[in-house]
N, C-alpha and C positions, 0 to 999 in steps of 0.2 A: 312664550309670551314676551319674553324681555325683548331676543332677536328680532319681533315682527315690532313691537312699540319704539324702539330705541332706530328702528329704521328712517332714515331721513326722505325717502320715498314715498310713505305712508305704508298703510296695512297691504295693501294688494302687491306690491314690493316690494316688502317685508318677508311678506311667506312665501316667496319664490327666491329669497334669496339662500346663499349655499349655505347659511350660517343656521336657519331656521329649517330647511330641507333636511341638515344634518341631524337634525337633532329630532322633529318628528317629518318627515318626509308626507304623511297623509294629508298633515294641513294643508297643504296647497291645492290636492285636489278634492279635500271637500272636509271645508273648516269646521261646519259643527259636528263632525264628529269629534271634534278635537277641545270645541269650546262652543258651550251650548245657548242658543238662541232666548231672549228673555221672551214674556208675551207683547211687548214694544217694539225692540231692536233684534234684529238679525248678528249673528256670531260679530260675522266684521263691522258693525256699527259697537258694537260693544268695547272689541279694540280698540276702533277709531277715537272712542271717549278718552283711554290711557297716554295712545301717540299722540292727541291732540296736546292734554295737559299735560305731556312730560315734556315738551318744546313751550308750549305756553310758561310754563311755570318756571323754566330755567331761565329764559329769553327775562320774562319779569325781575329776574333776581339778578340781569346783565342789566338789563336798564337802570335800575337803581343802584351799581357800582358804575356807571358811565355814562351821569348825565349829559353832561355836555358834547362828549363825542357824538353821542345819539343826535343833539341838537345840530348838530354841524357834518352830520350825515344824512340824515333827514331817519324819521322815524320807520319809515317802511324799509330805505334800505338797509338801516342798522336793524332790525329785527331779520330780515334774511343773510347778514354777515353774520348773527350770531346764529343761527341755525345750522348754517356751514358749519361755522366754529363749532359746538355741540356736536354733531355731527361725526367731525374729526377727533374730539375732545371731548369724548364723554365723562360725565363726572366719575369719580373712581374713590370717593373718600366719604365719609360717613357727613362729611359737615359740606357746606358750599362756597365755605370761604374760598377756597382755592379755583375751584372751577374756572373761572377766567383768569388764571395767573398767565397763561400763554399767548391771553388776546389780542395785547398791542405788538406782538409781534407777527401775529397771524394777520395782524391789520398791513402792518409792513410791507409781507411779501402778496396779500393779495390786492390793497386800492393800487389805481394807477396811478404815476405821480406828477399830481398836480398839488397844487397848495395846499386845497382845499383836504385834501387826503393827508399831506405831510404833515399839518395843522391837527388833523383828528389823530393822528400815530402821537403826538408828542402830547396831546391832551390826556390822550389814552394811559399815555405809562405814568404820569401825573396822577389819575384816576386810580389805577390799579396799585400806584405807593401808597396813596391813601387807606386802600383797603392793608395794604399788609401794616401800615404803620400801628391801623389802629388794632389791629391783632396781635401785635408783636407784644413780646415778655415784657413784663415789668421792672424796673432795675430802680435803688435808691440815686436821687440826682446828688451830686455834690452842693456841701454849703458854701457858701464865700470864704468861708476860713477855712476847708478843706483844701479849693482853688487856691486859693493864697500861699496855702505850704508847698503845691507842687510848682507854683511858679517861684520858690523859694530856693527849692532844691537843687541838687545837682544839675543845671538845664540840660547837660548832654544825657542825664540816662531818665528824664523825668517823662514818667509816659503820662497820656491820657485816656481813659475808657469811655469811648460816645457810647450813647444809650442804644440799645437796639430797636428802640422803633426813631429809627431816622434813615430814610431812602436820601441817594445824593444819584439826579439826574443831570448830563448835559446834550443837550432839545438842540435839535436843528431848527428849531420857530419859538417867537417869545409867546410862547402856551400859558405859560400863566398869569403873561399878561391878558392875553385874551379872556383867562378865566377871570379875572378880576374887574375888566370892564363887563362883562355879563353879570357878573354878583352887584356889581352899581348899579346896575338897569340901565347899561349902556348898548349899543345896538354897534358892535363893532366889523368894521371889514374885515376879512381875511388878510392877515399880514405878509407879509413878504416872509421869506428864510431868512433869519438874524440868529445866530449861536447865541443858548442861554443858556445857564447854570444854577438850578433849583434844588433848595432842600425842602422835602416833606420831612415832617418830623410831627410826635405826640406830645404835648405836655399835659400830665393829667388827665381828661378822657378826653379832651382837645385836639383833633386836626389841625395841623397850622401848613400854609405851604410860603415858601419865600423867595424870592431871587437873591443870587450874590453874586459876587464879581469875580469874573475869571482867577485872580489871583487866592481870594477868599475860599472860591469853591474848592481850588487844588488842596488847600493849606487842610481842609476839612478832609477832605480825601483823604489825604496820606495819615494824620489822626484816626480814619476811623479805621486802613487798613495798618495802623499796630505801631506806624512809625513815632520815634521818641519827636517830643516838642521841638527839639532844637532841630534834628533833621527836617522836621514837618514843615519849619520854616524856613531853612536854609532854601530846599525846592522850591515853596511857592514862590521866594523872593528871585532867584534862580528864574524862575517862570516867565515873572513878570518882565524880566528883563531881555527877556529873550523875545518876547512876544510886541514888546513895545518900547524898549531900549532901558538907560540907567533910569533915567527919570520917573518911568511908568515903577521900578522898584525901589525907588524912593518916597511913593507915592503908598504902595501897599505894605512899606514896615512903619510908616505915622498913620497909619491905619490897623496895623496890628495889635492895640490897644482896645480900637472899637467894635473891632469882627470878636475878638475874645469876650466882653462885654457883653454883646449882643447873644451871641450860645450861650453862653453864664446863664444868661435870663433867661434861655430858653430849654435851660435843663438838659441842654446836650450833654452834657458831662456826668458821667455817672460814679460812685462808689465802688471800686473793683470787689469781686463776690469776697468775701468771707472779711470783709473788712467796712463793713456797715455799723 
């Protein structure tokens, strides 16, 4: 039953495939022996009910982790992208959180690329941090007076612990600026290709998503993979300098005061385990 429902062909495609042949080989040439007719429905309309709702019901549970892609694919052909998707990606885990973890990538390699598509891949992985952000573990945030001692301390060995529910994206299209004029009730064009740098992050049961600045986003990067404060800085300024000369890094160390400020607020900084 599972091989012939989980078919992306339907029921008649199903039982002829080598998957369900294998397993009872009669069904195909005469299914109610196999599975028996109601006094309504015939054996394969009875299937038909299952494979209907097992694609209904997942495709439902993509739509509401990827509004706006939907919106900016149009509704009919993001319901047959995800059937594909399902399809290749059957769920395999007891919960549904995960089911579309591999989507914006499968968006990737299957739209063709035009804007419009490059727009819905970067909205997508947006979408999809959202869902991991707001599942991700819980951690205690740091107080002002916890912050204040690590910026106290030794700079070169003073580490920081970001919370783990904070995804750091960098989008070939400002994605989330589009997503922000749609939540205004603004009716925006598709944008050109412009490089962005966005963190999704949770505070409390809160979704938040934000843009930051090339030099900002690096600085957060190398913080959340493990590097000490001073290092973390050294690079981004490093960055900036390389990217847009002395100037543009003299511009993001009198701004390293308000990017740390701004995460403070937003709880990025967590309590390392056993020291809560």
């Amino acid at each position: 039953m599972q091989a012939v429902v989980m078919h992306d062909g339907g029921v008649q495609a199903g039982l002829k495939s080598p998957r369900a042949r294998a397993l009872v080989a009669e069904a195909a040439r005469d299914l109610e022996r196999v599975v028996l007719p109601s006094r309504q429905l015939s054996a394969a309309e009875r299937l038909g009910i299952y494979s209907h709702m097992y694609y209904a019901r997942l495709i439902e549970v993509m739509e509401g982790e990827y509004p706006t892609t939907r919106r900016i694919l149009g509704e009919d052909a993001f319901a047959r992208l995800c059937r594909r998707f399902v399809a290749k990606n059957p769920s395999r885990s007891r919960t549904l959180n995960t089911l579309s973890l591999k989507f914006p990538d499968f968006l990737a390699r299957t739209l063709p690329k035009t804007r419009r598509a490059g727009l819905a891949v970067d909205v997508a992985r947006i979408e999809r941090a959202m869902e991991d952000v707001f599942d991700a573990p819980r951690a205690t945030p740091m107080t002002a007076a916890q912050f204040a001692a690590v910026g106290a301390g030794p700079s070169g060995r003073a580490v920081l612990r970001v919370t783990p529910a904070l995804r750091l994206l960098a989008l070939r299209y400002p994605a989330n600026e589009y997503m922000n004029a749609l939540r205004r009730g603004e009716n925006p064009r598709i944008p050109a290709p412009r490089k962005t740098w966005v963190i999704v992050f949770r505070r409390g049961f809160q979704v938040y998503r934000r843009d930051q600045e090339p030099a900002q986003w690096k600085l957060l990067a190398a913080l959340a993979a493990g590097k000490s404060l001073a290092a973390a800085v050294r690079g981004a300024l490093r960055g900036a300098a390389g990217r847009a000369g002395r100037n543009a890094a003299e511009r993001a160390a009198k701004r390293l005061g308000a990017w740390f400020e701004e995460w403070s607020a937003a709880q990025l900084f967590v309590v390392p385990e056993g020291r809560g």
